[in-house]
DRENPA-594580 format. One record per residue (C-alpha): residue number from 1; x, y, z. Coordinates in steps of 0.25 Angstrom, whole numbers. Layout:
DRENPA-594580
@resi = NUM; xx = X; yy = Y; zz = Z .
...
***
This chain:
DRENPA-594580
@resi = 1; xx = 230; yy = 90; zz = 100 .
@resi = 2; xx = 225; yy = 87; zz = 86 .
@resi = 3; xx = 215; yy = 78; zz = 90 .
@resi = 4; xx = 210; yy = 90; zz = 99 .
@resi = 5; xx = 212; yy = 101; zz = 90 .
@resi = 6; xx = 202; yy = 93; zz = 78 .
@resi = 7; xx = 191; yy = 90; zz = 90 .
@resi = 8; xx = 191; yy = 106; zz = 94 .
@resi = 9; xx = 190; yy = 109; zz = 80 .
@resi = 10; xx = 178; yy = 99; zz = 76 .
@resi = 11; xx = 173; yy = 102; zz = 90 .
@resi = 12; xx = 172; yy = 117; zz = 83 .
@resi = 13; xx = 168; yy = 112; zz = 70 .
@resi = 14; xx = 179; yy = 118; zz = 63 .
@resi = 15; xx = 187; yy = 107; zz = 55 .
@resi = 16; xx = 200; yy = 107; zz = 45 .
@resi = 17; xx = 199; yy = 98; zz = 34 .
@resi = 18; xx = 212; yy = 93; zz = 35 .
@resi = 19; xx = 208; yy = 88; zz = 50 .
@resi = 20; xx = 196; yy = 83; zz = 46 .
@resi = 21; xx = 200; yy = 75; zz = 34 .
@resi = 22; xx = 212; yy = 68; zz = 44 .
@resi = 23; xx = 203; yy = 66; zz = 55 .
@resi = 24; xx = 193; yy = 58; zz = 45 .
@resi = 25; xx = 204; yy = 50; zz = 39 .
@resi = 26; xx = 208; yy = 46; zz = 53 .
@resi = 27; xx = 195; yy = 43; zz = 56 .
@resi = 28; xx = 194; yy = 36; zz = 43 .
@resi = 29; xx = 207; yy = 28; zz = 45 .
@resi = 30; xx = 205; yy = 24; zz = 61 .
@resi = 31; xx = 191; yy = 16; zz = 57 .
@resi = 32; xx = 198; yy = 9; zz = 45 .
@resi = 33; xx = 208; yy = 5; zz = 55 .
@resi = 34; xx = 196; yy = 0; zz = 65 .
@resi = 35; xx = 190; yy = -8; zz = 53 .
@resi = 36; xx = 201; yy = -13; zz = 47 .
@resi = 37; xx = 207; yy = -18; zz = 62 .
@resi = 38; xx = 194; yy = -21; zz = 68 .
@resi = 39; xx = 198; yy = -34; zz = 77 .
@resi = 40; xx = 184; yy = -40; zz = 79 .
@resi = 41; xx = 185; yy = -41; zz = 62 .
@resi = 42; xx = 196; yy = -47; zz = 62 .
@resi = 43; xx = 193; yy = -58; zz = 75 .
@resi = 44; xx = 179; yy = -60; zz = 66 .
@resi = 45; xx = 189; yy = -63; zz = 54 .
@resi = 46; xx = 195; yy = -75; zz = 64 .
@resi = 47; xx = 185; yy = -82; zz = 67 .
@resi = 48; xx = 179; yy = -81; zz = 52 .
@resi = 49; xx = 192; yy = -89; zz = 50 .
@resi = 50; xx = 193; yy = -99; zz = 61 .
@resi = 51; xx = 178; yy = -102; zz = 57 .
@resi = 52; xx = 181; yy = -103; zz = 41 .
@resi = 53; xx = 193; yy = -112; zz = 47 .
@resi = 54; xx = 184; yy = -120; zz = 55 .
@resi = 55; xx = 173; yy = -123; zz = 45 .
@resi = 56; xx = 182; yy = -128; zz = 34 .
@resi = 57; xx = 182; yy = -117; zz = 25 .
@resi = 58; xx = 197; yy = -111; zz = 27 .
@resi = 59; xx = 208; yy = -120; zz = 26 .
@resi = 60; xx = 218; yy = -119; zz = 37 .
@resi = 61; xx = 229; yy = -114; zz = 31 .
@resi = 62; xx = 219; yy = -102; zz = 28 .
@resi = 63; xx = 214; yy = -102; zz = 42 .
@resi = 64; xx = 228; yy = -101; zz = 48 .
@resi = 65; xx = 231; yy = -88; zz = 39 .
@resi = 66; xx = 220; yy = -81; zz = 41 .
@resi = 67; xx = 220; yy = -83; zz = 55 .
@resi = 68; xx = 235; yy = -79; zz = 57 .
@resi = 69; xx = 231; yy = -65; zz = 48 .
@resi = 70; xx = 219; yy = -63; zz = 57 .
@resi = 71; xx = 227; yy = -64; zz = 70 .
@resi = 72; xx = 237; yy = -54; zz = 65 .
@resi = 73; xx = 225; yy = -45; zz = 60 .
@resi = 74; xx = 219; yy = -47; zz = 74 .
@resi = 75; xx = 232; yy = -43; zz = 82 .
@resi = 76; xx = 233; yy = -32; zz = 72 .
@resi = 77; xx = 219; yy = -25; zz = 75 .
@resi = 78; xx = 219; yy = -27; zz = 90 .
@resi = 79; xx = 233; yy = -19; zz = 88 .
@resi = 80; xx = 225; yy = -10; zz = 82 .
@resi = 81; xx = 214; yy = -9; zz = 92 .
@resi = 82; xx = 222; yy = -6; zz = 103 .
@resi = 83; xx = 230; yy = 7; zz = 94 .
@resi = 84; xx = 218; yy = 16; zz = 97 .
@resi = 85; xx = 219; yy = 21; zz = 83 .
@resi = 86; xx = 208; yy = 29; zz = 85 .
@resi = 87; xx = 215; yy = 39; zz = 93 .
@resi = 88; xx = 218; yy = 52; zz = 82 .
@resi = 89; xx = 233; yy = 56; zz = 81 .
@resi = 90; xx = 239; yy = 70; zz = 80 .
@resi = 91; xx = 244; yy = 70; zz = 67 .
@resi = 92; xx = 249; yy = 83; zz = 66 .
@resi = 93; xx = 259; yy = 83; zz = 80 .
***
């Protein structure tokens, strides 16, 4: 009902500040969240290291770390891709 109410008013032109600065720091926070758990970075981060690995330039112990931490990062964002995050709450129900 919120989410209606704030398109009919924009729709109008009228607009609460209140509303507005709410709806910009969600806007605000739902891309830090896409950037931050973005999976293609991450699966770029992976192979970066397998290739590091490979080359000779990171020891194995090093390797293995990273990797694990990737992994877990990776499970983390695809987590978060499939919570449609994007979708605005009714804060004030």
């Amino acid at each position: 009902m919120f989410l209606l109410d704030d398109l009919i008013l924009r729709a109008l032109g009228i607009s609460i500040p209140g509303l507005d600065l709410i709806y910009t720091l969600e806007i605000i926070k739902n891309l830090a969240y896409k950037e931050l758990y973005n999976p293609e970075k991450v699966k770029n981060e992976i192979k970066e290291n397998q290739m590091l690995y490979e080359f000779g330039e990171v020891p194995r112990e090093e390797f293995e770390e990273t990797k694990s931490r990737l992994m877990e990062q990776l499970k983390f964002a695809e987590r978060f891709e499939e919570m449609n995050l994007s979708v605005r709450s009714d804060i004030l129900a």
